[in-house]
N, C-alpha and C positions, 0 to 999 in steps of 0.2 A: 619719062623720068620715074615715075611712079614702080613701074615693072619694073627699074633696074635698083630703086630703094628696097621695094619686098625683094627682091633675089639676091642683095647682097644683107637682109636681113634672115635670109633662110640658110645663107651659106656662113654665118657668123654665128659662134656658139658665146654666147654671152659670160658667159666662165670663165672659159677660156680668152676672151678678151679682157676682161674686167682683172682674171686673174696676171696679166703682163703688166699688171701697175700697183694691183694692192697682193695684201695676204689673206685668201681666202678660206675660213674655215668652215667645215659642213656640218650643217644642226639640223637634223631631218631631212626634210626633200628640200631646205634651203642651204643661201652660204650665207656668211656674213663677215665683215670687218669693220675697224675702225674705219669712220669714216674720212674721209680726204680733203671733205670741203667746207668740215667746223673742227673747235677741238674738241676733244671726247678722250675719256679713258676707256669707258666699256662702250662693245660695239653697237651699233646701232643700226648699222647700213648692211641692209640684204639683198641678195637676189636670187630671184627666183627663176629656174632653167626651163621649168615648166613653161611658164610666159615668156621667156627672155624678157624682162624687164629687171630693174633693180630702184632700192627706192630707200632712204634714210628718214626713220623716224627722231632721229633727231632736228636737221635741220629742215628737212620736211622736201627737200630735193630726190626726183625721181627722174624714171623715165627708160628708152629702149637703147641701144648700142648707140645709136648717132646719140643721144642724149650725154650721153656716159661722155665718150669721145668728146665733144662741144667743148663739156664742162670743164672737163682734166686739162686738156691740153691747153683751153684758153680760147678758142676759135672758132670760126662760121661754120654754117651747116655745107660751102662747097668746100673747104677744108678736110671737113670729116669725111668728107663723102667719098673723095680722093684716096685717105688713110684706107677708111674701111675695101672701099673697092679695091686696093693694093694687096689688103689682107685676104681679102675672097675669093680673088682671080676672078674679078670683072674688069669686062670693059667698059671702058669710059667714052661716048664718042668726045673728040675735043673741043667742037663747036656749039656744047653747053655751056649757054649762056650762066648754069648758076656756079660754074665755075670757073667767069672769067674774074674774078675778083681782084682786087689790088694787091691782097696777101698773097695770089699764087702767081699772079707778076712779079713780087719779091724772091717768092720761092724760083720760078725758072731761072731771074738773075741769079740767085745763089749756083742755080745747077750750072748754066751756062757757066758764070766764071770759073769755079773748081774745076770743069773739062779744059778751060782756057788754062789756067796755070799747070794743069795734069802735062798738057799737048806741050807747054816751055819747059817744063823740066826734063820729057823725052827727048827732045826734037830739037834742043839749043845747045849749042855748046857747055854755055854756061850752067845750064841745066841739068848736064852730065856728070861736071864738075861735083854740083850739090849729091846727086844721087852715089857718087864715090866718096864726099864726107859722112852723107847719112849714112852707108857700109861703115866705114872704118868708126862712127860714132855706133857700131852693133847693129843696128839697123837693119833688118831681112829684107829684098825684094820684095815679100811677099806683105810686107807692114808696109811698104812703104805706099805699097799700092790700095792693101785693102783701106787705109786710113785716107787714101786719099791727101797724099804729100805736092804739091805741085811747087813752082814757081811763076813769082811776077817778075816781068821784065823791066829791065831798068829803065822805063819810058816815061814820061810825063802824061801820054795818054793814049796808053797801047790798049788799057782794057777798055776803057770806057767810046774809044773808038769801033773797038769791034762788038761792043752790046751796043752802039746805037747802030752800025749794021744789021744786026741780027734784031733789029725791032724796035732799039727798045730807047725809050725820051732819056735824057739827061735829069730831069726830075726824077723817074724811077733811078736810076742808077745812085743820084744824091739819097734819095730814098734810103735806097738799100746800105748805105753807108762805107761805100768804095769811092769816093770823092772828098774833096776834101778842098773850102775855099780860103782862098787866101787874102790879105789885108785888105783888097782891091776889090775882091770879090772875084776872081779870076780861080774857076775849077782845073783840079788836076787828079790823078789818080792817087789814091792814098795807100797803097800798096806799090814800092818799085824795088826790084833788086832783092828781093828778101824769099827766103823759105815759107814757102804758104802751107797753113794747118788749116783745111775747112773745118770749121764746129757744128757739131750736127744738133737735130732737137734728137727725141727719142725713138721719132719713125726715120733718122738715118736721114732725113732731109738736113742738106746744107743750109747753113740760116745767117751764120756770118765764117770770121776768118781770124785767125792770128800770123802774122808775118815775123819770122825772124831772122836776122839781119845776115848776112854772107858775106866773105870776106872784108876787109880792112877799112872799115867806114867807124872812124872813132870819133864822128860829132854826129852821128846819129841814134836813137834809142835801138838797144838789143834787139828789144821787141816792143811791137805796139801792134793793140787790138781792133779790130772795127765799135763803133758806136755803137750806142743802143739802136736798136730799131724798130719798126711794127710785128717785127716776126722774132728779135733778136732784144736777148735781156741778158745781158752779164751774169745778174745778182739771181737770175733762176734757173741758166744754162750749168751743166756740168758736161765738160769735153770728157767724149766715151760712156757715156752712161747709157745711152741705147746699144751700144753692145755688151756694157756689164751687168744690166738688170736682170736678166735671166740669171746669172749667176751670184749674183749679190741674193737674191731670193734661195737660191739655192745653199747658198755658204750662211744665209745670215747672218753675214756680213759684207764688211766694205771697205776699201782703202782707199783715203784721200790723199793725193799728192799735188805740187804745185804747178809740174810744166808738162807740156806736151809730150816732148821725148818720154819723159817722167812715166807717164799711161800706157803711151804703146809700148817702150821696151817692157813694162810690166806684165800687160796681156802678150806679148812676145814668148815670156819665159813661163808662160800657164797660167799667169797670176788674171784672171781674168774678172775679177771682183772690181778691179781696182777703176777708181776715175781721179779729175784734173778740178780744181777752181778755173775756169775761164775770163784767165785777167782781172781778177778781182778777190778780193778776201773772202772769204765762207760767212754766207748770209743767212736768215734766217731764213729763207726763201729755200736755199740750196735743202738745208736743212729738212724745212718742210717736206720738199721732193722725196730727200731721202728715206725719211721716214717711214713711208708708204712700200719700200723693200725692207727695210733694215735697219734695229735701232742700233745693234753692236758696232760701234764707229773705230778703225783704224788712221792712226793721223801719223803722216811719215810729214808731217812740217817742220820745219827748221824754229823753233822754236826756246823766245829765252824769256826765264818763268819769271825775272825780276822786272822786265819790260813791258809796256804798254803797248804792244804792236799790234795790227788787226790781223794777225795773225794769232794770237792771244787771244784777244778777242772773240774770234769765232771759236774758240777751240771752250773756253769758258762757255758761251753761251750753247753750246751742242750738251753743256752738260748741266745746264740748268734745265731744260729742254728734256730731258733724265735719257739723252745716250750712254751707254754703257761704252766709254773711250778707254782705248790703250794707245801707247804712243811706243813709236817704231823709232830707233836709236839705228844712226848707219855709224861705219867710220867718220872719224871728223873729216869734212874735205867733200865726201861723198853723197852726190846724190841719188835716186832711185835710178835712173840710168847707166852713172858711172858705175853705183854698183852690180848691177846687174852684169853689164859690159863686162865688168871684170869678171869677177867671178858669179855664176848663178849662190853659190851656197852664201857669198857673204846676204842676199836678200832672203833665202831662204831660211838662214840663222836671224836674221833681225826682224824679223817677223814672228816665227817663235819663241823668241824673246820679249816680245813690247810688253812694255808695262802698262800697269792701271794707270789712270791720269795722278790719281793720288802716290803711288810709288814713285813715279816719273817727280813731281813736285815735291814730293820730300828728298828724296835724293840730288836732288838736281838745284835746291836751295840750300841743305848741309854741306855740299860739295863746293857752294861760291862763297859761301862764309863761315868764321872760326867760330863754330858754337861755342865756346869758352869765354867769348869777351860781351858785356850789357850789348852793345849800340850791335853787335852782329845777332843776338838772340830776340831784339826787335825786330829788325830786316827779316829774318828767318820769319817770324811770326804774321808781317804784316804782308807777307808771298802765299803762306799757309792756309791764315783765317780764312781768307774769302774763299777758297776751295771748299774747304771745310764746312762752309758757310752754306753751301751749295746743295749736300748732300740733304737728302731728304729724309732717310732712315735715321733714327734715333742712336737705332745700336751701333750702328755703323760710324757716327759721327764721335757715340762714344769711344771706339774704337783708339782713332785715328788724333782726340785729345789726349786719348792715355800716352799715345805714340808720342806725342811732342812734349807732353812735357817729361817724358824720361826723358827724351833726345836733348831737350833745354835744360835738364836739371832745375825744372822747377815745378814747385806746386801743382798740382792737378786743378785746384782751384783758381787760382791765377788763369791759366787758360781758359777756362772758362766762362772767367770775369773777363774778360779780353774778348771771348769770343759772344759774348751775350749784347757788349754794347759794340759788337761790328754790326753793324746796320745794313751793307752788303755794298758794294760798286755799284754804280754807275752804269744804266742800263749799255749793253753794247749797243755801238752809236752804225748803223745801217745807213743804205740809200732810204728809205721808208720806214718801215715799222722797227722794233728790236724784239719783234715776240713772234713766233711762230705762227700764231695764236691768230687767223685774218678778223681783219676788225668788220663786226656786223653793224654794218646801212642801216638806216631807218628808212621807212617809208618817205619822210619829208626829205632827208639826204638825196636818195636817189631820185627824187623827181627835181630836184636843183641841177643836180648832177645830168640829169636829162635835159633839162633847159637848155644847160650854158650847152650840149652837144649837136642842140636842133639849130643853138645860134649859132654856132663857128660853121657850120654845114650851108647854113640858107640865113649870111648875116643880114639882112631885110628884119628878120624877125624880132633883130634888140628895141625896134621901136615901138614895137608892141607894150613893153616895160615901163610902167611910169612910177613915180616916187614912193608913193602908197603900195605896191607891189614888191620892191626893190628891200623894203625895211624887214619884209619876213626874211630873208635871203640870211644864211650866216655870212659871218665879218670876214671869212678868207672867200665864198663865192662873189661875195659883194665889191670885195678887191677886185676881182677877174671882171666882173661887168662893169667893174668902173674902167675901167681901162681898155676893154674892147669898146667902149666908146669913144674914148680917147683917141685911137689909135686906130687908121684906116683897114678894113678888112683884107687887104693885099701884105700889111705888115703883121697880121696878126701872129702867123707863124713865126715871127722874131720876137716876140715878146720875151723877156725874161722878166722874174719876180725873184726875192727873195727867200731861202731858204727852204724849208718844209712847201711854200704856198707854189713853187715853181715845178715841184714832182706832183702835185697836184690837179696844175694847170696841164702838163707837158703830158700827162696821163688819158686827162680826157680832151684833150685837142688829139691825141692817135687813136681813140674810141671814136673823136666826131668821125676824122678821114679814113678810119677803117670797118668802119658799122656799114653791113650788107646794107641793111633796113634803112638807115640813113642816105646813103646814097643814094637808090634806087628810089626814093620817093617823090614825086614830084613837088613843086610850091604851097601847092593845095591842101597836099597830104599834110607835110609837114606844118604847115597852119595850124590846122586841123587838131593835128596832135600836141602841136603846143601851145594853143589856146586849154584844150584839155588838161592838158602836165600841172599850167597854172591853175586852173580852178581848183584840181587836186591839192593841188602845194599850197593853196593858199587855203582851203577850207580846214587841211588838216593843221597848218600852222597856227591857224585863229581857234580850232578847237584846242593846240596843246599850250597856248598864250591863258583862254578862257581854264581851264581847270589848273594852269600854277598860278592864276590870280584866287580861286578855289581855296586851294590849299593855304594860300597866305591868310586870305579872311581866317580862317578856321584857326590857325596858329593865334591869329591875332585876338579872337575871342577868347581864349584861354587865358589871354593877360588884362589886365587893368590897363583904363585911362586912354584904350587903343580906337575909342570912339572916331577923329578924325583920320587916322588912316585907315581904317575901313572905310569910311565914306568915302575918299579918294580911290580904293580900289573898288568901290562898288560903284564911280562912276567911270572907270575906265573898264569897268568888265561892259558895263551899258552898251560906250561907245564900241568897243570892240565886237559884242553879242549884235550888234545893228548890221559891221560890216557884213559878220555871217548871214544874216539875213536876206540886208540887199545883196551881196555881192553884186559890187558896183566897181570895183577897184584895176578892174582891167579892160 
C-alpha cells in the first residue's frame, strides 16, 4: 500500500491538483489563494511545489495531495485514494481492504444504476421513445450519452432487484436512496417510468439521480429527486459542475440555471461555464463551492423582485456574499433550453445583454408599478432598499440613491432617511447555516460531538454517562442523549427532533455510520477513546465554567454591597475547582 501511496504521490503535481478547485496565484517559488476552509478576504493558503505540500496560516490546516483531497471534497482517505489514483494512472488492486468502505458501496450502487437505466433507454422500447423526444426537445446523441441520460422502468422493483443480484443488501440500496417505504413499511423502487439524470460530484462520480416524468401521468410529480445521502447533498451538489469547472476558471465566470435540460443544452451550444441547482434552491453551500472558481455570477432564474421566493432568496444572499451578479432576461415563455432549441442567437443575445442585479431591480420594480402615485412610490422603495442595503461600497450606494429618488421625484434626503432605518431582511432562511461563512468548533464542541458518534457506533457506551457528567453537555446534545436513552438502539435511526436540533442529529448519526476509524475499531478501542473524549470534555468544560465564574467575581468587585454574591460564587468556584481535582465524575 505504501509503494502505491508514494507513486501516486510522485505522479501528482500538487498545483496542478490543487489548482482544479481554487485560483492559484504565484508569489516567488510559491502559490497561494484564498483559503476554502475559513473565510478570509486576503489569501493565506500556499503551496509549495517544491515539497508538494500546501498549508494555510490562517486556519492553521495543511498537509500533502491526499490531505487537500480529504478536506475539499468531504471524505476518507480510501475515497481520496481512488480520486488520486484515477488522476495518476494507477492501479488499484480491488481486494484493498482500505477501500472497501461503505461510501464506495454507495458510490458502485450509484455506478451500477446509471449503466442500469443507460442499458433501458437503449434496449426498451420505451426507452427509444425517450431518446426520440430528448431529439426533438434539441437534444444531440452525443449529450445524451455523454451526460449519461438513462431510463427507469416502470416496475415496482426492477432496480433494486437487480442490485441485490449484483451484490448488493437492500440496506445499501435504501442507503443509497433509490427506495422508498411505504405507510406499512413495505420497500419499492423510487424511480419508475421516468427520464433519469445521474448527478455527479466533481470527479464525475454518480452520487444520486433526478427522474422526470414521461408521457401522460398527471397525478404524479414532473419531477422528483433522490434524498440526501452519505455521498449525496442537495444544498452542496451542483448538477454539471465537474464539467464546467475548468471553464468557469477559465471565463471567470458562471451561469446558474434551474433544470437539467437547462445545462446540457447550454454546454451543447459552447456555453460550457454554465451549471444546474439540483432540486433545491441556491444555498449557501452552493455558493460556497462556487466561489473557489468564480465570484462573477450569471443567474438566468425566473425570478420576481416583489416576491419572497427561495429563489430571491438565493439570488440576494449570493450578493451579500459580494458576488458580482448579472441576470440573464430570455423571451417571456422561454427557458434556457427552449431557447437554445430555437434559436442559438436568442441565448447568445441574452447573455450579452444581462443586467447588473441592480439594473435588473430597478427596472424590473418601475416597470410593475406607476411611479407617479404615494402607495406605488413605497412598493417601489421597499423592493429597492434592501438591495441597496446590500451594497458595500459607499460610492456606489450613493450612486444608486441619487437614481431613486430622481426616478421617485423625491428628495435625496428622504431616501436616505428611509434607507438608514432599513435595518436589512431577514437572514436567508437555508437547510443549516445562512452564511457562507462555516461555523468554527470549539474544542469542547467537538469532543461532545465525538461522544454522541462513539455512542450511536458502540451504544453499550451511553452507560458509561451518569448525571454529573451529562450537566456539562449543551442543551441541544443533552436533548439527543436524552433520547438515545429513551429509545432502543435498533430504533435510533428513526429518530426525528425538532427543527435546527434534527440537521444536527441526522449529521452526526452519518458521521457515526460513515467514519473509517469508527467502524473499524473494536469495543476496546472505542472504550478507550471515550473514556479519553470525556476526561478531555469534561476538564476543559470545568476549566471554562471555573474562569466565567472568574470574570463574574471581578465584575462584581467593582460594584458595592456585592459581598454575598461573591461568596456564593466563591463557594461554587470551590465546589467545581475540587471536581478538577478529583475528577471523579465518570
Amino acid at each position: 500500500m505504501d509503494s502505491v501511496i508514494e507513486e501516486i504521490k510522485q505522479r501528482i503535481d500538487i498545483v496542478e491538483l490543487i489548482s482544479s478547485y481554487l485560483k492559484l496565484e504565484k508569489t516567488g517559488a510559491n502559490y497561494r489563494a484564498v483559503c476554502p476552509f475559513h473565510s478570509e478576504k486576503k489569501p493565506s493558503f500556499f503551496v509549495n511545489p517544491a515539497r508538494q505540500i500546501w498549508r494555510c496560516f490562517g486556519c492553521g490546516k495543511g498537509g500533502d495531495a491526499f490531505g487537500f483531497v480529504m478536506e475539499i471534497e468531504g471524505i476518507e482517505f480510501g475515497d481520496a485514494l481512488k480520486i488520486l489514483a484515477q488522476k495518476a494512472g494507477v492501479e488499484l488492486k480491488k481486494q484493498d481492504p482500505r477501500l472497501s468502505t461503505q461510501r464506495k458501496r454507495l458510490y458502485d450502487i450509484c455506478e451500477l444504476t446509471t449503466k442500469f437505466f443507460e442499458k433501458h433507454l437503449y434496449e426498451t422500447k420505451t426507452g427509444k421513445e425517450i431518446i426520440q423526444y430528448l431529439l426533438g426537445r434539441g437534444l444531440s446523441k452525443d449529450s445524451i450519452k455523454e451526460w449519461r441520460i438513462g431510463y427507469s422502468p416502470d416496475s415496482w422493483q426492477g432496480l433494486s432487484d437487480f442490485l441485490q443480484k449484483s451484490g448488493f443488501t437492500i440496506q445499501e440500496i435504501e442507503k443509497a436512496g433509490l427506495l422508498v417505504r411505504n405507510e406499512v413499511g413495505k420497500l419499492y423502487d423510487r424511480f419508475r417510468g421516468r427520464i433519469m439524470f445521474p448527478i455527479f460530484d466533481l470527479n464525475s462520480q454518480p452520487v444520486g439521480f433526478g427522474g422526470r416524468v414521461f408521457g401522460e401521468q398527471e397525478s404524479v410529480a414532473k419531477y422528483i429527486n433522490i434524498v440526501n445521502t452519505p455521498i449525496y447533498d442537495k444544498s452542496r451538489i451542483l448538477y454539471g459542475l465537474d464539467k464546467a469547472k475548468v471553464e468557469i476558471r477559465k471565463n471567470d465566470s458562471f451561469v446558474l440555471v434551474e433544470g437539467y435540460t437547462d445545462a446540457i443544452m447550454a454546454h451543447q451550444a459552447g456555453a460550457k461555464n454554465v451549471v444546474a441547482v439540483s432540486g433545491t434552491a441556491l444555498t449557501p453551500f452552493h455558493l460556497n463551492i462556487l466561489k473557489r472558481y468564480s465570484s462573477n455570477l450569471f443567474s438566468c432564474f425566473d425570478m420576481d423582485v416583489a416576491g419572497d421566493s427561495a429563489t430571491k432568496r438565493g439570488i440576494d444572499l449570493a450578493q451579500k456574499e459580494g458576488f458580482n451578479i448579472k441576470i440573464i432576461t430570455l423571451p417571456e415563455g422561454k427557458d434556457p433550453a427552449e431557447a437554445i432549441a430555437k434559436d442559438i442567437n436568442i441565448w447568445n443575445n441574452s447573455l450579452e445583454n444581462a443586467k447588473s442585479i441592480l439594473d435588473f431591480y430597478f427596472e424590473s420594480a418601475f416597470k410593475k408599478y406607476d411611479k407617479t402615485k404615494p402607495e406605488a412610490k413605497k412598493a417601489i422603495s421597499q423592493i429597492l432598499l434592501p438591495v441597496i442595503k446590500r451594497i458595500p461600497n459607499k460610492i456606489e450606494t450613493a450612486h444608486w440613491v441619487d437614481l431613486l429618488s430622481k426616478e421617485l421625484n423625491v428628495p435625496k434626503r428622504a431616501v436616505e432617511e428611509e434607507l438608514d432605518k432599513y435595518k436589512g431582511e431577514k437572514a436567508v432562511e437555508t437547510e443549516e447555516e445562512h452564511s457562507c461563512e462555516p461555523k468554527i468548533q470549539t474544542r469542547q464542541e467537538k469532543l461532545q460531538e465525538r461522544i454522541v458518534c462513539l455512542i450511536l457506533q458502540w451504544p453499550v457506551l451511553i452507560k458509561e454517562l451518569n448525571k454529573e457528567t451529562k450537566e456539562f453537555f449543551s442543551e441541544e446534545f443533552l436533548k439527543i442523549l436524552e433520547k438515545l436513552e429513551e429509545i432502543k438502539p435498533k430504533e435510533w435511526e428513526k429518530i426525528a427532533f425538532e427543527d435546527s436540533l434534527n440537521n444536527i442529529f441526522n449529521d452526526i448519526f452519518l458521521q457515526a455510520k460513515t467514519d473509517e476509524d469508527l467502524i473499524n475499531q473494536t469495543e476496546k478501542e472505542a472504550r478507550e477513546e471515550f473514556l479519553s473524549s470525556i476526561n478531555d470534555f469534561l476538564n476543559l468544560s470545568i476549566k471554562t465554567k471555573l474562569f466565567g465564574i472568574s470574570e463574574q467575581v471581578k465584575k462584581l468587585e467593582l460594584e458595592n454591597d456585592t459581598e454575598k454574591e461573591i461568596a456564593k460564587l466563591m463557594e461554587e468556584y470551590k465546589k467545581i475547582a475540587k471536581k478538577l481535582i478529583d475528577n471523579q465524575i465518570i
